[in-house]
PAKOL-44115 format. One line per 2 residues: number of its first residue (from 0); their letters; for each residue x, y, z of N, C-alpha, C, CB. Coordinates in steps of 0.02 Angstrom, whole numbers. Glycine has a CB too. Example, Ala and Ser with C-alpha at 12.3 -4.5 7.8 and 13.67 -1.06 7.14 Angstrom:
<atoms>
0	as	660 -284 390 615 -225 390 660 -165 390 565 -224 452 ~ 642 -112 354 684 -53 357 645 2 394 704 -30 286
</atoms>
This chain:
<atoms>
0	xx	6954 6453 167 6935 6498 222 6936 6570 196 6983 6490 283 ~ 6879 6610 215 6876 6674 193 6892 6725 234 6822 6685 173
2	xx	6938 6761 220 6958 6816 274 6947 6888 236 7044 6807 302 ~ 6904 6910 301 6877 6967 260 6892 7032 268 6817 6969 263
4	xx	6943 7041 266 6997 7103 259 7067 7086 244 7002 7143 323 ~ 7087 7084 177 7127 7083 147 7198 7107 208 7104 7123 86
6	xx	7249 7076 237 7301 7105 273 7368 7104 223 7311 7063 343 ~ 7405 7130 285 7481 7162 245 7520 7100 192 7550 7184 319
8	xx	7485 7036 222 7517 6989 157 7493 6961 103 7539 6938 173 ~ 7440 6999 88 7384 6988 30 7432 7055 -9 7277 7004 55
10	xx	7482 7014 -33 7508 7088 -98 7516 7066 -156 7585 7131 -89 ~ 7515 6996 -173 7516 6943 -242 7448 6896 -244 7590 6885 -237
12	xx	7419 6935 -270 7349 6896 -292 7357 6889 -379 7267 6952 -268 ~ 7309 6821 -367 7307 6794 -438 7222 6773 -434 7370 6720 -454
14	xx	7189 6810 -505 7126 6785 -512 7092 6738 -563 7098 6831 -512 ~ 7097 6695 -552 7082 6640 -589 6988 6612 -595 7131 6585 -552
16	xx	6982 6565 -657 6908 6569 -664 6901 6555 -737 6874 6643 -640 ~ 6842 6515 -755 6832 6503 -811 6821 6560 -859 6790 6464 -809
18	xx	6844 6580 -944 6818 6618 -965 6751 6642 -950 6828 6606 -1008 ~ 6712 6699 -938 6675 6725 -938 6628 6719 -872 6661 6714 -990
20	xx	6691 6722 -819 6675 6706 -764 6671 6789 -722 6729 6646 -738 ~ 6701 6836 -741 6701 6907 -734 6775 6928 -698 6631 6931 -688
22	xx	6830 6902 -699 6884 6873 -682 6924 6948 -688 6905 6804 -730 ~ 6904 6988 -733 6950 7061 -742 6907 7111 -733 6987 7075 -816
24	xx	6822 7106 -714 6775 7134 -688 6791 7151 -602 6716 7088 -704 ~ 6812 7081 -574 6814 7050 -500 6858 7077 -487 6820 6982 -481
26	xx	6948 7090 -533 7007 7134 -521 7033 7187 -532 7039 7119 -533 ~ 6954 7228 -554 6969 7309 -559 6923 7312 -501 6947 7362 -638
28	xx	6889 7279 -474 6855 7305 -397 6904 7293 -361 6787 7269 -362 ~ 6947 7238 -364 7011 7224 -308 7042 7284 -302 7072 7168 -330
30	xx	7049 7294 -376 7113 7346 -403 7077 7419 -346 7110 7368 -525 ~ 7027 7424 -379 7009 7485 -346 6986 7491 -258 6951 7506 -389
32	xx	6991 7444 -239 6996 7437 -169 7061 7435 -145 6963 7382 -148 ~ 7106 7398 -160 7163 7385 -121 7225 7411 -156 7167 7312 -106
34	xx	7220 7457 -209 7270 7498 -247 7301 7455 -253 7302 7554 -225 ~ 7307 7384 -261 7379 7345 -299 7380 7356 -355 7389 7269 -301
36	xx	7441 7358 -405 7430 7366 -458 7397 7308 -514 7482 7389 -468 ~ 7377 7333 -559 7337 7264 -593 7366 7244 -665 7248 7280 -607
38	xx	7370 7174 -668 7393 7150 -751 7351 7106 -785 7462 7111 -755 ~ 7320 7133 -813 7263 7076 -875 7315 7039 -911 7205 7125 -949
40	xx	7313 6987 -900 7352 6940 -958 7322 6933 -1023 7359 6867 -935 ~ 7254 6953 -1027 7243 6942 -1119 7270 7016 -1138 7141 6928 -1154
42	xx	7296 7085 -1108 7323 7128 -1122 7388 7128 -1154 7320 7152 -1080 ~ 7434 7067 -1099 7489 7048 -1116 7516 7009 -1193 7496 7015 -1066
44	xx	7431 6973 -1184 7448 6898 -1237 7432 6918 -1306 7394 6821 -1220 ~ 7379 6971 -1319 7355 6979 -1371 7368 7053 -1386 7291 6956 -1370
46	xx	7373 7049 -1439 7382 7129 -1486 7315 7163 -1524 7441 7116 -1558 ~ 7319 7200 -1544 7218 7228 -1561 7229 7187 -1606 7177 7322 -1593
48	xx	7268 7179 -1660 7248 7121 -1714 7225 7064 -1708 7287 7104 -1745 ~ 7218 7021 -1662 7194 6997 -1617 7250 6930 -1660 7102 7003 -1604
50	xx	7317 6951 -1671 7387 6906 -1660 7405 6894 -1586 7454 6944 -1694 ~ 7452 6872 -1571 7468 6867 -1518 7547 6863 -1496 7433 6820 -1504
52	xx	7599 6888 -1455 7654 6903 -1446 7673 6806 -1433 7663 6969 -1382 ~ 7743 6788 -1449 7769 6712 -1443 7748 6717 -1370 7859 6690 -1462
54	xx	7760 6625 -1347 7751 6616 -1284 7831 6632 -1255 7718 6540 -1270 ~ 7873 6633 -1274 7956 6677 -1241 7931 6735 -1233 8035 6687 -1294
56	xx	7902 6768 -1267 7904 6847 -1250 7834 6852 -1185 7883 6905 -1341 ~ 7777 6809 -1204 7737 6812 -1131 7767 6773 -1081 7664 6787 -1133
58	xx	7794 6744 -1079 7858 6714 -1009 7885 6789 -973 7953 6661 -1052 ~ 7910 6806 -1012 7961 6863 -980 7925 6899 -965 8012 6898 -1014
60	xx	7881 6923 -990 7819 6967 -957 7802 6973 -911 7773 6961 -967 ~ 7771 6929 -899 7757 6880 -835 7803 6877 -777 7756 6811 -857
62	xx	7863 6855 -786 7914 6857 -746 7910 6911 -732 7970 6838 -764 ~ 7928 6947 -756 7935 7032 -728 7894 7061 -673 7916 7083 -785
64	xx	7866 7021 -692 7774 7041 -649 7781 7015 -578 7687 6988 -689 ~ 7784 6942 -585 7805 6885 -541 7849 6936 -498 7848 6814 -581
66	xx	7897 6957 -515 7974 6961 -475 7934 7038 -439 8073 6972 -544 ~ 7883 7077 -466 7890 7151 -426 7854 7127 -349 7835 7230 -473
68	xx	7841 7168 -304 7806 7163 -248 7733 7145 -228 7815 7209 -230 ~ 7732 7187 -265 7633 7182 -263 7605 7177 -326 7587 7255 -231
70	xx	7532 7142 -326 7526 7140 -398 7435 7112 -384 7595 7077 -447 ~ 7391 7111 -434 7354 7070 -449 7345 7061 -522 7304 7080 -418
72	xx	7344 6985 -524 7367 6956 -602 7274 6935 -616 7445 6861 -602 ~ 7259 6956 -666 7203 6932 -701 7212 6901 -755 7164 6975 -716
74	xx	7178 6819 -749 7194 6779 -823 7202 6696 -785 7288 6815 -873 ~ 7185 6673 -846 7165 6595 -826 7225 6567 -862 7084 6561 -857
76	xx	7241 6564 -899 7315 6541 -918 7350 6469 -903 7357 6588 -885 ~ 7301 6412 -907 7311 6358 -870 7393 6359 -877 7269 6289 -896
78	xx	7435 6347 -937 7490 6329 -940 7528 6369 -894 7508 6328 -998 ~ 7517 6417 -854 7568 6475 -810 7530 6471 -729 7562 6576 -852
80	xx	7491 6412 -725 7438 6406 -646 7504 6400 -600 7371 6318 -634 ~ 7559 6361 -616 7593 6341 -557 7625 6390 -533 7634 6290 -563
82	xx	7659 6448 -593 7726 6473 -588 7684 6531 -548 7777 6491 -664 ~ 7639 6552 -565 7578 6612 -527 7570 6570 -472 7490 6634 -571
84	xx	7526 6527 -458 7509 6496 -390 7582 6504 -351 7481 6408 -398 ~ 7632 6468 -371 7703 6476 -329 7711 6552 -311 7776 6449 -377
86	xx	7712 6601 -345 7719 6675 -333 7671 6709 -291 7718 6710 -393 ~ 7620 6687 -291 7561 6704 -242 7568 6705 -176 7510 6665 -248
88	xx	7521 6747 -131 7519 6725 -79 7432 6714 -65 7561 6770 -33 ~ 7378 6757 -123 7331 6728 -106 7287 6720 -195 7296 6772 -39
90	xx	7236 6665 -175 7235 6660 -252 7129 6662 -242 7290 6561 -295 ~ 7105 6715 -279 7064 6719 -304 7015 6648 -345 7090 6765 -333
92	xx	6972 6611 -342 6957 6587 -381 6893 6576 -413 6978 6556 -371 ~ 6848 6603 -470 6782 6635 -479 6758 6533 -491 6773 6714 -566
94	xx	6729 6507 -460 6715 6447 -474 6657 6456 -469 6741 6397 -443 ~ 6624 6478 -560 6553 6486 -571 6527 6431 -618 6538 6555 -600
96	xx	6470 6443 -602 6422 6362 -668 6457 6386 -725 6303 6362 -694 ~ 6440 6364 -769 6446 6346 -837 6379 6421 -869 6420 6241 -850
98	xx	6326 6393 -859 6271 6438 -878 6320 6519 -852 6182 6414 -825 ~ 6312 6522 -802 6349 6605 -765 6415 6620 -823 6396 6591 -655
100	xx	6440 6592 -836 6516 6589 -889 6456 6610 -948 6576 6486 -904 ~ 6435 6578 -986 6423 6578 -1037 6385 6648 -1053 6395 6520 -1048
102	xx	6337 6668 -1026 6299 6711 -988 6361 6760 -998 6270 6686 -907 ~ 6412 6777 -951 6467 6836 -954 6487 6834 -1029 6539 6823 -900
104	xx	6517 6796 -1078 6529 6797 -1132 6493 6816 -1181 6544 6756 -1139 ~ 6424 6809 -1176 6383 6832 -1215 6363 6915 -1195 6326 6781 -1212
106	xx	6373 6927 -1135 6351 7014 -1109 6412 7047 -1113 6320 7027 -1021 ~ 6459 7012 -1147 6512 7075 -1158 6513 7089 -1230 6592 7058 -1133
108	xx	6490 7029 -1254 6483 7064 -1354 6453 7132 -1336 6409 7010 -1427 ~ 6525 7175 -1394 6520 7244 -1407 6522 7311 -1351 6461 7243 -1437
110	xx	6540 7278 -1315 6568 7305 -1254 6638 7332 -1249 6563 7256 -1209 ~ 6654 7380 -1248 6717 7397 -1218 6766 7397 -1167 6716 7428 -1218
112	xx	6825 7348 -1167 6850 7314 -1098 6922 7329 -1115 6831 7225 -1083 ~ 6932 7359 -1049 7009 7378 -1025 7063 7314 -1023 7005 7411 -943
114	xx	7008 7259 -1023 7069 7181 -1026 7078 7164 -1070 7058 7114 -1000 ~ 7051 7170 -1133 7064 7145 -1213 7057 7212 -1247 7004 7083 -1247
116	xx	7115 7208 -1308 7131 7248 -1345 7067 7247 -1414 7207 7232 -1359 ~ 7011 7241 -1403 6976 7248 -1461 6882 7225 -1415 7019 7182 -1537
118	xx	6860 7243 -1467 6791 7236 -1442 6756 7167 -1484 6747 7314 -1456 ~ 6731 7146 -1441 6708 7077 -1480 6634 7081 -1512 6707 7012 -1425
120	xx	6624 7047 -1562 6565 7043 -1601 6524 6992 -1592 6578 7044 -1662 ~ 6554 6945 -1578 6518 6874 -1572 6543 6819 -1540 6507 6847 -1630
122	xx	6495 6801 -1501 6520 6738 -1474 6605 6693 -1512 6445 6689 -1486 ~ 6658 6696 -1440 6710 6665 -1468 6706 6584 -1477 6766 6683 -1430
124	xx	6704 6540 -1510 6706 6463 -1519 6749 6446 -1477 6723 6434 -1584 ~ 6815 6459 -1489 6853 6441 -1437 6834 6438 -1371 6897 6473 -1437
126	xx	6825 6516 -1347 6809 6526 -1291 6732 6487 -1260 6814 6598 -1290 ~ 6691 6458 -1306 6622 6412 -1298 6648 6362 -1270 6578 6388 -1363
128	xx	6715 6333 -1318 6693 6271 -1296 6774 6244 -1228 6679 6212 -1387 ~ 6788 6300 -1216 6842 6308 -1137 6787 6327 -1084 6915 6387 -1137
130	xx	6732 6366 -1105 6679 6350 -1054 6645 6283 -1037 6630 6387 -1070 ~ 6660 6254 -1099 6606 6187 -1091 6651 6123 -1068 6564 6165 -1174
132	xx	6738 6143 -1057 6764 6089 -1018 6787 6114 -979 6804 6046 -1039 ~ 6784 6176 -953 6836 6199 -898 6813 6168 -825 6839 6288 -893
134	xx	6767 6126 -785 6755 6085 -752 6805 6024 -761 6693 6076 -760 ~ 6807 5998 -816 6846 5941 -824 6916 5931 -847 6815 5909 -857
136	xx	6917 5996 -873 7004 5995 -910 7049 6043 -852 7009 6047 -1012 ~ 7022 6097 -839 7053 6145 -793 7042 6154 -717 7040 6200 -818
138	xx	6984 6141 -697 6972 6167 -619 7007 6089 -608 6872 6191 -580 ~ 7007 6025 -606 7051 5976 -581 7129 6004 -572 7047 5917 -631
140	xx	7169 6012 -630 7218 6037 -620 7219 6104 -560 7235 6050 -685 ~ 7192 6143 -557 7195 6189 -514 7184 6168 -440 7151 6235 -535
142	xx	7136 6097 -428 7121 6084 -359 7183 6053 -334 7058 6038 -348 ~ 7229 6039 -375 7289 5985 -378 7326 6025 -350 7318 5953 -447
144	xx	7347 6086 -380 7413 6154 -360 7364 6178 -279 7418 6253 -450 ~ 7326 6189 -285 7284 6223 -215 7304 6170 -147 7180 6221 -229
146	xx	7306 6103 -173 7331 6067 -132 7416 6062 -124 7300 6010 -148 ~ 7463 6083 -176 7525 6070 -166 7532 6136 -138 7569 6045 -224
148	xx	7508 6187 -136 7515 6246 -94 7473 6274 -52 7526 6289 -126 ~ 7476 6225 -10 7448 6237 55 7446 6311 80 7485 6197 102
150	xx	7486 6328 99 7507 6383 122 7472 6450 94 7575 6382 111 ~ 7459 6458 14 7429 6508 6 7362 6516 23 7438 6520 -44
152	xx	7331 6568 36 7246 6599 44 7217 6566 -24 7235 6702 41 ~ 7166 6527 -24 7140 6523 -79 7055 6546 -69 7157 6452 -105
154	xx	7031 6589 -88 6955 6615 -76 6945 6559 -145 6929 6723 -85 ~ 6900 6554 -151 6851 6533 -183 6783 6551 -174 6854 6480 -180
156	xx	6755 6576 -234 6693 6611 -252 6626 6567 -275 6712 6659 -308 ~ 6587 6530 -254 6518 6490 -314 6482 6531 -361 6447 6459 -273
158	xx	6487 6612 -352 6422 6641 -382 6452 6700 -379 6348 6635 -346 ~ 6411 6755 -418 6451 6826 -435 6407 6888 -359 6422 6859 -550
160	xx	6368 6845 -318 6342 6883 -297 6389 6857 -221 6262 6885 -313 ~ 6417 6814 -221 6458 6808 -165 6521 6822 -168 6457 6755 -142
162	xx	6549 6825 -219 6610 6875 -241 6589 6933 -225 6633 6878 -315 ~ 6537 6986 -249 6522 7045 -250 6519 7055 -149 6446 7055 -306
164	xx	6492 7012 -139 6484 7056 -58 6536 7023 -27 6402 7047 -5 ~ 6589 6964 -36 6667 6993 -3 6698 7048 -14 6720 6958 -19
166	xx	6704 7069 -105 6713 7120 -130 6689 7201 -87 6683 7103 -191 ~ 6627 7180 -53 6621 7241 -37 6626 7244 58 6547 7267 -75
168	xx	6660 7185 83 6628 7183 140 6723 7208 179 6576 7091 159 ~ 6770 7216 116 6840 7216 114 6828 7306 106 6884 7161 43
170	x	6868 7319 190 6901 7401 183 6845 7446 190 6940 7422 103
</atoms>
């Protein structure tokens, strides 16, 4: 169900979505609409070297985050869906084709982005082929938690042009 003005208990949003679904695009318009503060998790996870901090040290991170008041979390992060979904009260979810994903991944080569610490050159492999199962490996798991938490708001998005006019139809 879509409710289209964000109220006083929309203060823990989580935006979820296949890579290259526009997922930290979608949460600097949140961001900039509803002043929550915002956390890119590939900010968290990755360093410009494009190393990455242990998974103990992105736990606690996280937690920290988890535990403040308000927040919107950007990042797909299957292994951390529950502990975010549990902390939530409403959860974002960009549920775009495959083509639309792939499409975003390719229009950000060489682009400069406030969510990752480096600018990309070329299509990521990894990130190809989490587009090419995230229907079957990840959105299941996610329909699973959406159902054990009833209780939270879950929007769900099909297309970037129906995200864009909730996005704008909020405040």
């Amino acid at each position: 169900m879509l409710k289209q003005i964000p109220n006083d208990s929309c203060k823990k949003i989580i935006v979820l979505g296949c890579p290259g679904s526009g997922k930290s695009t979608f949460s600097r318009k949140l961001h900039d609409k509803t002043g929550l503060p915002l956390f890119h998790l590939d900010n968290i996870w990755w360093k410009p070297d494009k190393t990455h901090i242990t998974r103990e040290e992105f736990d606690k991170e996280l937690e920290k985050i988890l535990e403040s008041e308000k927040w919107i979390i950007d990042g797909d992060y299957s292994r951390t869906y529950e502990v975010r979904i549990a902390a939530c009260d409403t959860v974002v979810f960009l549920d775009f084709s495959e083509e639309t994903c792939m499409s975003g991944i390719v229009g950000r080569i060489g682009k400069d982005r406030p969510d990752i610490p480096w600018k990309e050159k070329t299509p990521d492999i990894e990130l190809v082929e989490m587009v090419k199962n995230y229907k079957t490996r990840e959105k299941p798991a996610l329909m699973e938690l959406f159902e054990k938490y009833p209780d939270r708001q879950v929007l769900v998005f099909t297309d970037r042009h129906q995200a864009d006019n909730w996005l704008n139809s909020i405040f």
